[in-house]
Residue frames as qw, qx, qy, qz and C-alpha x, y, z in Angstrom:
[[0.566, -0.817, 0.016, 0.113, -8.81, 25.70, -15.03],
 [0.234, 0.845, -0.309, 0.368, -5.11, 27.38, -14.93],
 [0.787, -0.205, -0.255, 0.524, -2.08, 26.56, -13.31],
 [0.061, -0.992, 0.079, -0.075, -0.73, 29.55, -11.39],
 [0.609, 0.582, -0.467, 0.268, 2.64, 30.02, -10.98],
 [0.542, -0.446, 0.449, -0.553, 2.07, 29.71, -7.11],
 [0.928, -0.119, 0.196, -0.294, 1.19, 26.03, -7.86],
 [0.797, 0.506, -0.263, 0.200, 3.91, 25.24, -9.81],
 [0.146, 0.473, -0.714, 0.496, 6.45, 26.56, -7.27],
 [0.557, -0.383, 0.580, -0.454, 4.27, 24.80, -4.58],
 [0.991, 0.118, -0.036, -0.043, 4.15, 21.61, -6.43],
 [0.507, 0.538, -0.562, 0.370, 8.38, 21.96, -7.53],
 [0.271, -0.614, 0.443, -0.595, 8.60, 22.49, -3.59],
 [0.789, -0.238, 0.309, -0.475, 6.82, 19.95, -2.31],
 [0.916, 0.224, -0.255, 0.213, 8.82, 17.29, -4.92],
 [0.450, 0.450, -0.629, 0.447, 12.45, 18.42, -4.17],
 [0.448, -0.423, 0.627, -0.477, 11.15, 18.03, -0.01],
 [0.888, -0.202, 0.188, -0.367, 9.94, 14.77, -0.76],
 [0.710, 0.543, -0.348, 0.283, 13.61, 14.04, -2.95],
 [0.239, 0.565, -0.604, 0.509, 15.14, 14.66, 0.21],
 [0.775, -0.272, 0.423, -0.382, 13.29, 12.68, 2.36],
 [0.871, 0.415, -0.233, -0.122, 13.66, 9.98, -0.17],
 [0.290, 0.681, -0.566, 0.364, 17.52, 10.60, 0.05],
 [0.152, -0.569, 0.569, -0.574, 17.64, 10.49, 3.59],
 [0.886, -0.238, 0.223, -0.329, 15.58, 7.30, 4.17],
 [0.892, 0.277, -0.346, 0.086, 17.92, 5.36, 1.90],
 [0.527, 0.459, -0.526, 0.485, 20.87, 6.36, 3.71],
 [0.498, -0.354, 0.577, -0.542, 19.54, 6.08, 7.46],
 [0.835, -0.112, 0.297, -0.450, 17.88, 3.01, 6.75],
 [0.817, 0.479, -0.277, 0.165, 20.43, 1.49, 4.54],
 [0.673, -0.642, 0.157, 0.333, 23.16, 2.36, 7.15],
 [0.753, 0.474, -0.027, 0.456, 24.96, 3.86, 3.99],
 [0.526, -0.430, -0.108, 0.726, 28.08, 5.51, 5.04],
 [0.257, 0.195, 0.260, 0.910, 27.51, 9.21, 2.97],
 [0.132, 0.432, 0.325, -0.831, 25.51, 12.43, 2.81],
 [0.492, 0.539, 0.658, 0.184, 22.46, 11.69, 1.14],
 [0.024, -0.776, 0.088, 0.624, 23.06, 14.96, -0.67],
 [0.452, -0.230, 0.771, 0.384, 25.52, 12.77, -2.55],
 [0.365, 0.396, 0.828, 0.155, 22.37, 10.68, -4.33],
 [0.124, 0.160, -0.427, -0.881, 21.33, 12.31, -7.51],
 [0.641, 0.195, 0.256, -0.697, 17.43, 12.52, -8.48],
 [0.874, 0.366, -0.227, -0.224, 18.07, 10.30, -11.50],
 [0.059, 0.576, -0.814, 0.035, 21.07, 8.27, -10.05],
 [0.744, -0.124, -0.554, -0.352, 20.57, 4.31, -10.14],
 [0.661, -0.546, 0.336, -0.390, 20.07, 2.73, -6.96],
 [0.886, -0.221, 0.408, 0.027, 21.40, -0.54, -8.07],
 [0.769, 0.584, 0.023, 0.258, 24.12, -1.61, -10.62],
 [0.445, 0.519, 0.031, 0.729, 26.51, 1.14, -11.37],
 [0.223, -0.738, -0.146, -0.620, 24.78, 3.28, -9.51],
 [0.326, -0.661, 0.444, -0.510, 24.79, 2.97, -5.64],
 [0.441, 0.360, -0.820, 0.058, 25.32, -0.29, -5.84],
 [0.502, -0.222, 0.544, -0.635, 22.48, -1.49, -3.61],
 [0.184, 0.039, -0.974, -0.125, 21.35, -5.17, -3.56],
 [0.437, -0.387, -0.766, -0.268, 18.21, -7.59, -3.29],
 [0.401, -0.573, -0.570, 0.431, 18.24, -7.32, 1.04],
 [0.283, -0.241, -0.204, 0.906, 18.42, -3.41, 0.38],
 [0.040, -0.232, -0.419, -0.877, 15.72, -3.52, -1.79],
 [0.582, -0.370, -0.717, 0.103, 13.76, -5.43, 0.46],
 [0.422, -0.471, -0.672, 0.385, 14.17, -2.82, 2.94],
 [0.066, 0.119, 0.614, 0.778, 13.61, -0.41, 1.13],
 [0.426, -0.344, -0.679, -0.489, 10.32, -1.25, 0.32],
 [0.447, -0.556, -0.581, 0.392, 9.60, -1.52, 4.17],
 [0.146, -0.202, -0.059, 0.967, 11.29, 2.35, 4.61],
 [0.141, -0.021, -0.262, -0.955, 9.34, 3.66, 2.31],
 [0.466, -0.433, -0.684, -0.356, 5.68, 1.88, 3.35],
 [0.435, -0.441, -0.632, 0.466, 6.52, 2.84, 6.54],
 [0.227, -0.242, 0.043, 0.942, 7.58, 6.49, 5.81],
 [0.065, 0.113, -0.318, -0.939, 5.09, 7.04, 3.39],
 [0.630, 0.236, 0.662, -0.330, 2.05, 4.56, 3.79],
 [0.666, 0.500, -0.373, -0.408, 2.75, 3.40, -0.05],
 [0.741, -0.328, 0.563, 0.161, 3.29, -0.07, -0.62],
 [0.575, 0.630, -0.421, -0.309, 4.99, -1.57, -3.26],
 [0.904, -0.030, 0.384, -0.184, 4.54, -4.73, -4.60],
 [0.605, -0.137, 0.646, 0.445, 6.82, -7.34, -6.93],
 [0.447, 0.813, 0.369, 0.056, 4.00, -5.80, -9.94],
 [0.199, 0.948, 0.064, 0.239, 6.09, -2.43, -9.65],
 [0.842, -0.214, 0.033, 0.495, 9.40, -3.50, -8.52],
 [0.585, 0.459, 0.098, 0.662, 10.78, -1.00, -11.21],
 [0.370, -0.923, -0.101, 0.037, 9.77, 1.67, -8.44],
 [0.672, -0.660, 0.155, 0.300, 13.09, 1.27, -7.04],
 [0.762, 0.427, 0.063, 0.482, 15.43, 2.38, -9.98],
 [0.431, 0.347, -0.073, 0.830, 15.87, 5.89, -8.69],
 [0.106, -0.370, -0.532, 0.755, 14.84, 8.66, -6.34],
 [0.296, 0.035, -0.326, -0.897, 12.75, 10.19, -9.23],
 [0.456, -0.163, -0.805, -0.344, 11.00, 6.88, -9.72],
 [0.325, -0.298, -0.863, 0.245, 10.16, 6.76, -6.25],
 [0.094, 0.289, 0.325, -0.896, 9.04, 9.96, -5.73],
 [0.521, 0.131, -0.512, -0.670, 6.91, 9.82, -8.94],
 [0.386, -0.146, -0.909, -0.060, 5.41, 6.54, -7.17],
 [0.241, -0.243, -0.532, 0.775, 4.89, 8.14, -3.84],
 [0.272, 0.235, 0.227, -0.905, 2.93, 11.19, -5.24],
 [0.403, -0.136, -0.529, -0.734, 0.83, 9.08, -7.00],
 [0.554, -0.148, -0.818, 0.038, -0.14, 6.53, -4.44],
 [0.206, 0.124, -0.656, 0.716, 0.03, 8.62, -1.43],
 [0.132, -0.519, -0.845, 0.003, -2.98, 7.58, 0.77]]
């Protein structure tokens, strides 16, 4: 079976909407002060990066079980490095 190019743009689609959900949960539910615009697909969530902590991952993890009916457990912590990672979690898991 073939990939049309129809699927490909409706798959690309369907990631960069779920990157911006992504976006937007961190920064409503985080109470971060910016435009999730800001947050780059590959940008780290913690460290350097946006400089989010333990209680943010923690909710987090709630946002995004709520938002998306995926949990995620201590196993796959590493989920949470980036908005790629989570989206790449999401579309595998999603119920």
């Amino acid at each position: 079976m073939s990939v049309t190019v129809e699927t490909i743009r409706q798959r690309a689609a369907r990631r960069r909407e779920l990157c911006r959900r992504v976006k937007q949960l961190i920064v409503e539910r985080l109470e971060l002060d910016m435009d999730p615009d800001l947050i780059t697909d590959d940008q780290a969530l913690f460290g350097r990066g946006l400089e989010l902590d333990s209680i943010d991952s923690l909710e987090l993890v709630v946002a995004i079980q709520d938002e998306f009916g995926v949990a995620i457990t201590d196993d796959n912590s590493e989920v949470l490095l980036s908005v790629n990672r989570i989206v790449d979690y999401v579309e595998a898991n999603l119920p």
